[in-house]
C-alpha positions in Angstrom: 40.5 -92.4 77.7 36.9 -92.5 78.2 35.6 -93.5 81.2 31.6 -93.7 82.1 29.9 -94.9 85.1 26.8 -96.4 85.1 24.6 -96.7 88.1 21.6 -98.7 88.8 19.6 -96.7 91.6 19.9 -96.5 95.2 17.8 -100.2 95.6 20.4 -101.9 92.7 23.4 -103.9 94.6 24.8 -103.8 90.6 27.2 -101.0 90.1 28.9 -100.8 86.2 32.7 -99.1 86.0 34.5 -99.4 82.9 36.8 -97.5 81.0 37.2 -97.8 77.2 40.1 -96.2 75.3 39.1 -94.8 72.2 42.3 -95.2 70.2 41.2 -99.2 70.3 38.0 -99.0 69.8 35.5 -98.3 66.9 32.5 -98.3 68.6 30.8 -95.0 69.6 31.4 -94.4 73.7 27.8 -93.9 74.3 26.8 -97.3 72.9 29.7 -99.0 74.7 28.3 -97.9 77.9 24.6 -98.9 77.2 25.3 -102.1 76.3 27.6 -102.4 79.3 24.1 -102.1 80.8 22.2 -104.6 78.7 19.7 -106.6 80.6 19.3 -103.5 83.4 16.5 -101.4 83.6 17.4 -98.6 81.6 14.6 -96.7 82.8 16.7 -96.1 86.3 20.0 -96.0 84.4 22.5 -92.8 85.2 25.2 -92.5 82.9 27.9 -90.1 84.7 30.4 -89.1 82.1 34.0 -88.1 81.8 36.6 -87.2 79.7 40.4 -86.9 80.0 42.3 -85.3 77.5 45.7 -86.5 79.3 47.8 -86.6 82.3 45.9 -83.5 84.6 43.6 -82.5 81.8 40.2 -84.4 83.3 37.3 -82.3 82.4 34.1 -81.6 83.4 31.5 -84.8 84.0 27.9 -85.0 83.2 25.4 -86.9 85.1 22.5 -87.7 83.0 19.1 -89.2 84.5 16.8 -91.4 81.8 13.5 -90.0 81.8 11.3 -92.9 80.1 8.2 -92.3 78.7 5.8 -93.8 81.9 7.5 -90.5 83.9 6.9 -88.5 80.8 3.1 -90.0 80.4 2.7 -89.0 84.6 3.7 -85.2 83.6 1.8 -85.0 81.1 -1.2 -85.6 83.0 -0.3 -83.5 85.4 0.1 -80.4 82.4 -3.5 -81.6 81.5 -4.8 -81.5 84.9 -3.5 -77.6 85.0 -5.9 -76.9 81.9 -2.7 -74.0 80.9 -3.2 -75.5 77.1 -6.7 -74.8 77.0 -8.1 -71.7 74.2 -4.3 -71.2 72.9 -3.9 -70.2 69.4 -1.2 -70.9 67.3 -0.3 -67.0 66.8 1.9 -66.1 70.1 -0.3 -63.5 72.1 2.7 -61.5 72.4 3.8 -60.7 69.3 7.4 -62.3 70.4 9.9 -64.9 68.7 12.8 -65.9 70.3 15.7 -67.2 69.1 17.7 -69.1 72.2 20.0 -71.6 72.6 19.4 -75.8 73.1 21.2 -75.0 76.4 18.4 -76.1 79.2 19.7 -73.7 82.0 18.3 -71.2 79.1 15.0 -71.9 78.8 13.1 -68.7 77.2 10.0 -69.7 79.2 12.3 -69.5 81.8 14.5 -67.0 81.8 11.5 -64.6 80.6 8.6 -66.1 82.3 6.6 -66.5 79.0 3.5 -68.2 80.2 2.2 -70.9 77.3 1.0 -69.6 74.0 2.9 -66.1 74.9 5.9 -66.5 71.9 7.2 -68.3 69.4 10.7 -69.5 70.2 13.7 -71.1 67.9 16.1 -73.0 69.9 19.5 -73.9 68.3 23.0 -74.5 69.5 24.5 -71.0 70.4 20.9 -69.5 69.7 22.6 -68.6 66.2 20.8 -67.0 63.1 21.8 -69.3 60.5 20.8 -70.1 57.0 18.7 -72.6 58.8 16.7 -70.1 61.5 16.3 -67.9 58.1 14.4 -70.3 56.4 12.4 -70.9 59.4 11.4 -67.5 60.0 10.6 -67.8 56.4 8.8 -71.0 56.6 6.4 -69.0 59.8 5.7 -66.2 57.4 4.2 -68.3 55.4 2.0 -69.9 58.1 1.1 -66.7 59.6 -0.1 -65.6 55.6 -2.1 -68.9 55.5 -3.5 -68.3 58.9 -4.4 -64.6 59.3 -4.5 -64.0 55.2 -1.9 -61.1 55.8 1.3 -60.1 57.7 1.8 -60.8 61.6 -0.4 -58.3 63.3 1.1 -55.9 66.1 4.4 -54.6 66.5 6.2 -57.6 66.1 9.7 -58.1 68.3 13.0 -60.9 67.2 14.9 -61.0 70.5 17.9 -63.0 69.9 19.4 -64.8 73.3 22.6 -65.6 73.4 24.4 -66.6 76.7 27.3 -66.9 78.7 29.2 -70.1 79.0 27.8 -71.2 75.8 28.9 -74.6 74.5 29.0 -73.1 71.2 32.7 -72.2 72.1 33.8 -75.7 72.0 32.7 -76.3 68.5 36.0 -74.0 67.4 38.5 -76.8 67.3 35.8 -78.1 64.4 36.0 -75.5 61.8 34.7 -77.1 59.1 31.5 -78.2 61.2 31.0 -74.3 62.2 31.8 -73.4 58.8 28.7 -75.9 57.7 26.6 -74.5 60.5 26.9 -70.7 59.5 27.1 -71.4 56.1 30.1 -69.4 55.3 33.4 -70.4 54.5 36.1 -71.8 57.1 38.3 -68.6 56.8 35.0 -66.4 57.4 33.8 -67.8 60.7 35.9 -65.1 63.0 33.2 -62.8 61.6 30.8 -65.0 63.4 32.5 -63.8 66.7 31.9 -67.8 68.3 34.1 -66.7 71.7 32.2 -63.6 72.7 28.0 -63.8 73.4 27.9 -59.7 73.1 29.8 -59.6 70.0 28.0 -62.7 68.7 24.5 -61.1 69.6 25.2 -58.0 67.7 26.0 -60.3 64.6 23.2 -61.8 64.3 20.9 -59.2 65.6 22.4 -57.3 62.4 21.2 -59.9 60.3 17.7 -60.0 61.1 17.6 -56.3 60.7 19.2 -56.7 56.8 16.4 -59.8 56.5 13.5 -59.5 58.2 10.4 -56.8 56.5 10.3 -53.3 57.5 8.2 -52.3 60.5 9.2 -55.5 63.0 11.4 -55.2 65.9 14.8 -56.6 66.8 16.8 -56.8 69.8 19.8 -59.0 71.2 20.2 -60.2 74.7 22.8 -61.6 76.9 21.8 -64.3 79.5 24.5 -64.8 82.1 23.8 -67.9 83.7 26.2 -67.7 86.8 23.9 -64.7 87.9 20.7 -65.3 86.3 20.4 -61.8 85.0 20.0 -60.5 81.3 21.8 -57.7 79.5 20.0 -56.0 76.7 23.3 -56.0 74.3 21.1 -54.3 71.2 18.0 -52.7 72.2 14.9 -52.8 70.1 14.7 -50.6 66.9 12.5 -50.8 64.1 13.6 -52.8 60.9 13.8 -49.5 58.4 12.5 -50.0 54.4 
């Protein structure tokens, strides 16, 4: 059963309840619940979300708050107003690239205090290297040779972030999706080490230090995101020829 909530705003007298079962139903749950809502204003719209897997199996709900694009317009001018944008370059001043996780409690800027134009960052689900964040380290090479007519100047540093709590770890009941993701067969993907962060980290630290060119520096971190608090899993060391 999936049952959503939808609520209207302190001010709205209109409250939306329903709960769809999705053995009877074709349409997708996030649709049914917007246009449970049509004719609202979506722009105050909170969709609170939960599903049950059975009898004493209810899992943890999400509340999610529409943020239109007047709010995002009002932050934006705010951003502007700060003048922070103002003389960056498109070559990070600190000779970083991170490669983090979609998960928004771990924001690089964040968790590092990068101020703007400090690093490059890749942000994927699990903060994997894939064949995917390959080809875009690949693809920045490139840029960087069109932009500076040579290699990435400096001692350059790949931190890979991974983190606790990771919602990467619910993706194992979908082996074949994983399998896609990593690009390796099904029967392969406990190499990938999904379950455990630290032994994940090391993984894909590893292959950076197999792909990337000789001279740069690669590390993995841990973000735990119950204390707030990183642990340096693989520290730096030189990519060797």
């Amino acid at each position: 059963m999936f049952k959503y909530e939808s609520h209207l705003g302190a001010d709205s007298p209109c409250r939306i309840t329903q709960g769809v079962d999705l053995h009877d139903h074709d349409v997708p749950p996030s649709r049914v619940a917007w246009e449970a809502a049509a004719g609202q204003d979506w722009r105050q719209l909170q969709v609170a979300v939960g599903v049950t897997g059975g009898p004493g199996s209810e899992r943890e709900g999400a509340t999610v708050t529409v943020i239109d694009t007047d709010e995002l317009a009002k932050r934006n001018a705010r951003f502007a107003d700060g003048g922070s944008f103002a003389d960056l370059k498109l070559m990070p001043s600190g000779s970083l690239t991170v490669i983090g996780c979609v998960d928004p409690r771990v924001d690089p800027s964040d968790v590092f205090g990068l101020k703007p134009g400090e690093a490059a960052v890749i942000r994927n689900v699990g903060g994997r290297v894939t064949p995917t964040t390959l080809r875009t380290l690949e693809m920045l090479s490139k840029v960087v040779q069109a932009r500076t007519g040579g290699p990435r100047p400096g001692d350059v540093h790949y931190a890979v972030l991974h983190h606790t709590d990771c919602g990467i770890t619910d993706l194992t009941a979908f082996p074949e999706l994983l399998a896609d993701y990593f690009g390796v067969p099904a029967g392969d993907l406990d190499a990938k080490a999904v379950t455990d962060p630290v032994a994940a980290v090391r993984v894909d630290a590893e292959i950076l230090k197999q792909r990337l060119p000789a001279g740069v520096f690669v590390s993995g971190l841990v973000y735990d995101v119950a204390t707030g608090l990183i642990d340096v899993v693989v520290p730096p060391a030189r990519v060797e020829a």
